[in-house]
N, C-alpha and C positions, 0 to 999 in steps of 0.2 A: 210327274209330281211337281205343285208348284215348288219353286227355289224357298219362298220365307216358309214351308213346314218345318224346316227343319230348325229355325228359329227355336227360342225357350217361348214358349205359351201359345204358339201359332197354331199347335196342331190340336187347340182344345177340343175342337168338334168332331174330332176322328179319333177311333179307337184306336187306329196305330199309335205308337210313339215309338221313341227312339231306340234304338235295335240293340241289339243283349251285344253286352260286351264292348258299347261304345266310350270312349271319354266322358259323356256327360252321366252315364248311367252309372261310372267308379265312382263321377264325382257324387251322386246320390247317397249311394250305399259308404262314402265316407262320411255323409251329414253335411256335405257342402257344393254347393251349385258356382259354376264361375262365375255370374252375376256377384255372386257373397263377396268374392274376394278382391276388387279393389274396394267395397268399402269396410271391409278387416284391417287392409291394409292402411285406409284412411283414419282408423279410432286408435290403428296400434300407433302412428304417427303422433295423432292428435294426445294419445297419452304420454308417448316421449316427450314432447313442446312441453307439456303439465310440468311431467315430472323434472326437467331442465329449468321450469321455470321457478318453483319452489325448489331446486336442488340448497340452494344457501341458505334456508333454514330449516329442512328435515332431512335432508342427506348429505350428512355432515362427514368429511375424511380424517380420519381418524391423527389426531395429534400430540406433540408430545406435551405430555403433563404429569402429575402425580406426583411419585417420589423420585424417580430420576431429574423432573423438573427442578425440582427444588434442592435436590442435590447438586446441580450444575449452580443453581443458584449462589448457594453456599459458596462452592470454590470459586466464583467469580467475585463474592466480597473478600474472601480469604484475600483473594489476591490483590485486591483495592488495599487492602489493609496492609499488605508487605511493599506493594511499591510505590502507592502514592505516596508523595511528596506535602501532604497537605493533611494537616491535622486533623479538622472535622471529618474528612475521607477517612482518615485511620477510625477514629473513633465508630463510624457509621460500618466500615468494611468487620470490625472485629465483632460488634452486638451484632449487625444482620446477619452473618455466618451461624451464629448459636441460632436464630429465629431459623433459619433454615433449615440448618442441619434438626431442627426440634417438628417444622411441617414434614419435612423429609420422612421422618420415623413415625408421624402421624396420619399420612398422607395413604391411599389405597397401593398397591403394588402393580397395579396392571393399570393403562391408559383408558380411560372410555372414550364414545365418542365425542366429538366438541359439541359444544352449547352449552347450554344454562347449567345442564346436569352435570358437565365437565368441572364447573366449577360449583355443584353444590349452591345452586343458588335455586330451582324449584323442583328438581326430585326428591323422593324419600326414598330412605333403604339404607341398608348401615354403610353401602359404597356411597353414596352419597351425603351422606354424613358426616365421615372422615375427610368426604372432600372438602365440605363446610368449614371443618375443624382447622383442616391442615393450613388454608385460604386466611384464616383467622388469627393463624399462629403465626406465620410466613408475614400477614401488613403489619401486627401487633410488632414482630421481633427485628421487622427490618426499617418501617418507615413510626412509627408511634415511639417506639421505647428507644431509638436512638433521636428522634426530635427532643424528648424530653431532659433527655440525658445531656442533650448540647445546649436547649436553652436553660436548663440547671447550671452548666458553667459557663452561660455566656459565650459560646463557641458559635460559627456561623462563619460562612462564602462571605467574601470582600462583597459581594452584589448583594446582601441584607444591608450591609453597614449603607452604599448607595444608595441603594433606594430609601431608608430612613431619612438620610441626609437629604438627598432631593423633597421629601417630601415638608421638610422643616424650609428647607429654601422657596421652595413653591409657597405656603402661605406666608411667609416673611418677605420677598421679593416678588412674586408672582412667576418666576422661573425657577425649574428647577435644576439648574447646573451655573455650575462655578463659572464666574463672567472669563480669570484666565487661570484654568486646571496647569498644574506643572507636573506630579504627582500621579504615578498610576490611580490611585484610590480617588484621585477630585475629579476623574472622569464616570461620566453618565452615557453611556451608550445607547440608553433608553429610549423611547418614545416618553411626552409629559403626560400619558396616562399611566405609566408602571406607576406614579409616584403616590398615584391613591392607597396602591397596598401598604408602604410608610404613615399615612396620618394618623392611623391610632398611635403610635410610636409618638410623633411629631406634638400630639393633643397631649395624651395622656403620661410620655417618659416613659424609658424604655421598662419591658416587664414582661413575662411570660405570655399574655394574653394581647400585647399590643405589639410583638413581632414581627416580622413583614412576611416572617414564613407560614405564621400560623394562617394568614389570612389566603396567601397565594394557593396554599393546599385548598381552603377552604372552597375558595373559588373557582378551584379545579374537581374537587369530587361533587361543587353541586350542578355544576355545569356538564360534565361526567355524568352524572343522575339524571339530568335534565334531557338530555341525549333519548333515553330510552332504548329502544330497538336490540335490547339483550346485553347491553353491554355491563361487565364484571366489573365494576368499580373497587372491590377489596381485591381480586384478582389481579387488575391493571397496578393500582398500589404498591403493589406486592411485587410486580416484577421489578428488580434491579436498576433498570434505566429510569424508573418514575421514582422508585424510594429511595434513591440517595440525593436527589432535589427536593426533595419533600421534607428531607432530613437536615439537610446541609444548607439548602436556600433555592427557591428553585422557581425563578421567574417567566420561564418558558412554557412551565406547566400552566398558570391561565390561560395563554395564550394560545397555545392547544388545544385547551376542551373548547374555548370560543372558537375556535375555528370547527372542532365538531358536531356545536351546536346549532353554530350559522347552516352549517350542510346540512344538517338533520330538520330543520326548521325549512331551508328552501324545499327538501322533498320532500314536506309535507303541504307545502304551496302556501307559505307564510313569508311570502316577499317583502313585506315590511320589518315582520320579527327576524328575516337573517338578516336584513341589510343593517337592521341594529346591533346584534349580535356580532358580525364582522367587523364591523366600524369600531369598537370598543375592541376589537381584536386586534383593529390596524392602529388602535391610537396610543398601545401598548409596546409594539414591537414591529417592525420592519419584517419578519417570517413569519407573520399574519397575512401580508400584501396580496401574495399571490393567490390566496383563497377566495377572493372578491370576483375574479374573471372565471374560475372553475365552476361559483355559485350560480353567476348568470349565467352560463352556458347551460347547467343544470336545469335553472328556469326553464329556460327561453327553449331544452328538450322537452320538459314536462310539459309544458302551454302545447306545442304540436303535437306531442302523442297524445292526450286529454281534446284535438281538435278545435285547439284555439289557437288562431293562429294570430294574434293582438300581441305587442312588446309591455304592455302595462304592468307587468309580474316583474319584469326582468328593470325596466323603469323604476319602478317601485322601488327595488332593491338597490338599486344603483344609486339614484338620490338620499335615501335612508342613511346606506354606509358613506357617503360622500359628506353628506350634513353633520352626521355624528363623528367622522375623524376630525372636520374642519371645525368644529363647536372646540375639540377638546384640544385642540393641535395648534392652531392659527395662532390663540392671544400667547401664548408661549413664545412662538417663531417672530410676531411682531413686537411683543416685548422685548427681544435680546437676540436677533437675529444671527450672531456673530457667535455666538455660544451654542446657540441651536445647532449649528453649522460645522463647529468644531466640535463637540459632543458625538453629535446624532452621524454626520456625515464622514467627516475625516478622520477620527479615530478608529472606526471600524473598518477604513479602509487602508488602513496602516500612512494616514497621510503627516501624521502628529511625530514630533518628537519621541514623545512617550509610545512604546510599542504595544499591541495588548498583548495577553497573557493567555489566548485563544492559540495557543500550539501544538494541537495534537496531530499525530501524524499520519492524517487523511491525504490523498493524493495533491488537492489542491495547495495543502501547505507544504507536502515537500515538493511540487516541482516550483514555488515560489522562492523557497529555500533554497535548494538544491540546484538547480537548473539556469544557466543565464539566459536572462531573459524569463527568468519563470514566471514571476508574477502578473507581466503583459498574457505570459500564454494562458496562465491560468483566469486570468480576466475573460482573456478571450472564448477559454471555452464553457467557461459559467454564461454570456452570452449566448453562447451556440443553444446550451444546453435550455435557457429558455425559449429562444427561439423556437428549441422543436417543440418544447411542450405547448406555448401558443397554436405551434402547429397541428400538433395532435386535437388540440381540444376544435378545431375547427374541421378537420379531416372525419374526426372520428369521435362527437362529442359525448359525455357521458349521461344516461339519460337515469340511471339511480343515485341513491346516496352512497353505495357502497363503491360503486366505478369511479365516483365523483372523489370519496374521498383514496380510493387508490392512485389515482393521479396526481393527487394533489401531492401522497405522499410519494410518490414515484419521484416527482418535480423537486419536490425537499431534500429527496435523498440527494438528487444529484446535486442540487444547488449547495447544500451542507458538504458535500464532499469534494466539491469542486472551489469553493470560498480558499481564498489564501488565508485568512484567518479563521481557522476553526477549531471545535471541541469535540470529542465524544459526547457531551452531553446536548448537544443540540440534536442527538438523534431521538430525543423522545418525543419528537417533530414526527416524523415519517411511522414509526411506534406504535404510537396512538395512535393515528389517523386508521395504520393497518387493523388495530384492535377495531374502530368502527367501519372498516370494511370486512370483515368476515365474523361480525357476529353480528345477529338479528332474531328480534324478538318472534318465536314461535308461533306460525299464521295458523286459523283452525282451518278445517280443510275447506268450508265455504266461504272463506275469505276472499276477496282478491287478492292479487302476486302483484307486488308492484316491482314494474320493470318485467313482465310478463308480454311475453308477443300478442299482439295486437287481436283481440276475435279469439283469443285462447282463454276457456274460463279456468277456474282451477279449481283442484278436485273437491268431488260433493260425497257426502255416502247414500248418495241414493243408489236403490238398486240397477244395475245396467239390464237394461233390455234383454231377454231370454232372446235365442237364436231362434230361427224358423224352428231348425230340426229337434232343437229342444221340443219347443211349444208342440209337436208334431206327437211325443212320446210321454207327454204328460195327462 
């Protein structure tokens, strides 16, 4: 006999086939031939890559929320309120405690999964409902009814009273800092774009509505909204690190969501609209900076995976944010160079007389403190620690907006923690950014996956192809 009989379909023209009781004959009578099974094993494949690829918005791991959230909440302003030092803090730590502790008892008793429905913002159902409520109670009692309450008695962070000030100096002199500050309070630490959130203040005298805090929230939940991609804006509010800036004065927070909006804006391939978006980020604050090199890299991934391989995207964005710091940054630094310099540069680096007030105790402040020779070391490994991130993003660069913005806040955390002069509150830096890395807006299933591997579609409800041996018994 020849050798290929015994091949799968060689022996069509002969009534023999293959002999009772052989391997291929089990595999019959189970419904599957070994031909079937590398390509089973190819679609079971191809369904993991799917399901890996939309895992971050339909297969969400389950987190903590609900009422034990908001219970922790609570004791965390309890305790703002017994040890701060600082007035508005007291005030803001003892009303957000009752708003808590009021979500807390409003709030569901078991976790669901994350997403939108986590926080009540598109399912129905009375668990989602309560989550709506409780989400409502928790922004209302922690960042709303203590802002109120403090601009009712004129209360507010030394950095309101700043930036009003700067912004009265800006259109009366065209700078906005003190020519020689002696005075903790005459220092501006800012970039000369914080000082726009002062001009209603500066125009109109001082009032409820012309604030600097009403406006920097303002600017942060539209910018926040502007984001898209699922993100909880009365949720993010609500947590502790965003609502006692919100409440108390909280200039970090534009700075922020433009930084989440420039990422959200590059992966959507709107190289112009981050690079503007960033620029107005960098001409605010100095922990905007490092967002502008993570953006282009995002680019300059998305152009190659998309099969363009031209720099015009990444170009684009580069000169955009480059025109827009130096439009808003330059005539300030040329008008009063010397004040720029002592403001912007030397006092945050502890080079002034005057010390700041940036003392909490993160590793970088105490081994500057604490340690001889701290301060160089601590110099030196905020260096290090940029270094590797530069390095990372060229090793291993990030080619979503959720990667993009975990780096960036990976890069923040260390950089904030590493700073000889630092706050607890400058971690609503790394915070956010985390909030717009693991939350995204709900793809239908024939959507594309963006940041999906390459030739992998994602899933459809069409029906899958019936098997042979099905079709065979139908």
């Amino acid at each position: 006999m020849d050798g290929t009989a015994a091949l799968p379909g060689a022996g069509k023209g002969s009534d023999k086939g293959p002999e009772k009781g052989s391997g291929e004959e089990k595999d019959k009578e189970a419904g599957t031939t070994p031909a079937l099974i590398p390509a089973r094993i190819r679609a079971l494949n191809g369904r993991w890559r799917r399901i890996r690829a939309v895992g971050a918005s339909r297969y969400r791991p389950r987190t903590l929320s609900g009422r034990w959230w908001w219970a922790a909440c609570a004791l965390a302003a309890l305790a703002t309120a017994a040890l701060s030092t600082l007035g508005p803090h007291r005030v803001w730590g003892a009303v957000a405690a009752a708003g808590y502790a009021a979500a807390a008892w409003l709030s569901p008793s078991r976790p669901t999964d994350r997403g939108p429905a986590d926080y009540g913002l598109t399912d129905r159902g009375p668990t989602a409902s309560r989550g709506r409520r409780a989400a409502a109670v928790a922004a209302s009692g922690a960042a709303l009814l203590p802002l109120l309450i403090l601009l009712a008695a004129g209360r507010a962070q030394l950095e309101v009273e700043v930036v009003a000030r700067s912004a009265s100096l800006l259109l009366a002199t065209g700078s906005p800092y003190v020519p020689h500050p002696e005075a903790l309070a005459d220092f501006d630490p800012y970039l000369p774009g914080m000082a726009v959130f002062g001009i209603p203040e500066a125009l109109f005298g001082a009032g409820p509505l012309t604030d600097p805090r009403v406006w920097t929230g303002a600017a942060f939940l539209a910018a926040l909204a502007a984001c898209g991609r699922g993100l909880p804006p009365v949720w993010t509010a609500a947590c502790p690190l965003v609502a006692l800036p919100l409440a108390v004065g909280g200039v970090d927070l534009p700075v922020v969501a433009l930084m989440c909006l420039g990422l959200t804006l590059a992966g959507r391939g709107r190289a112009g609209g981050a690079g503007l978006v960033l620029g107005l980020a960098a001409a605010l604050k100095w922990t905007a900076w490092p967002a502008l090199p993570v953006c282009l890299v995002l680019l300059r991934t998305r152009s190659r995976r998309d099969g363009d391989q031209g720099s015009r995207p990444v170009l684009r964005c580069a000169v955009t944010g480059a025109v827009t710091v130096a439009v808003l940054v330059l005539p300030v630094v040329v008008r009063d160079p010397a004040a720029f310099l002592t403001h912007v540069v030397a006092f945050p680096l502890g080079l002034t007389d005057t010390v700041s007030t940036a003392a909490s105790p993160l590793p970088g402040h105490l081994l500057a403190t604490r340690a001889p020779g701290g301060r160089a070391a601590a110099v030196l490994l905020l260096a290090v620690s940029a270094l590797l991130m530069a390095v990372s993003l060229v090793v291993r660069p990030p080619g979503t907006v959720a990667a993009a913005a975990s780096r960036l806040a990976l890069g923040l955390l260390l950089a904030l923690s590493l700073m000889p002069a630092s706050r607890f509150g400058y971690l609503v830096h790394p915070l956010v950014l985390a909030v717009l890395a693991s939350h995204r807006t709900p793809l239908p299933p024939e959507a594309s996956v963006e940041g999906a591997p390459s030739g992998v579609p994602a899933p459809s409800r069409e029906r899958a192809p019936d098997a042979p041996h099905a079709r065979r018994h139908q």
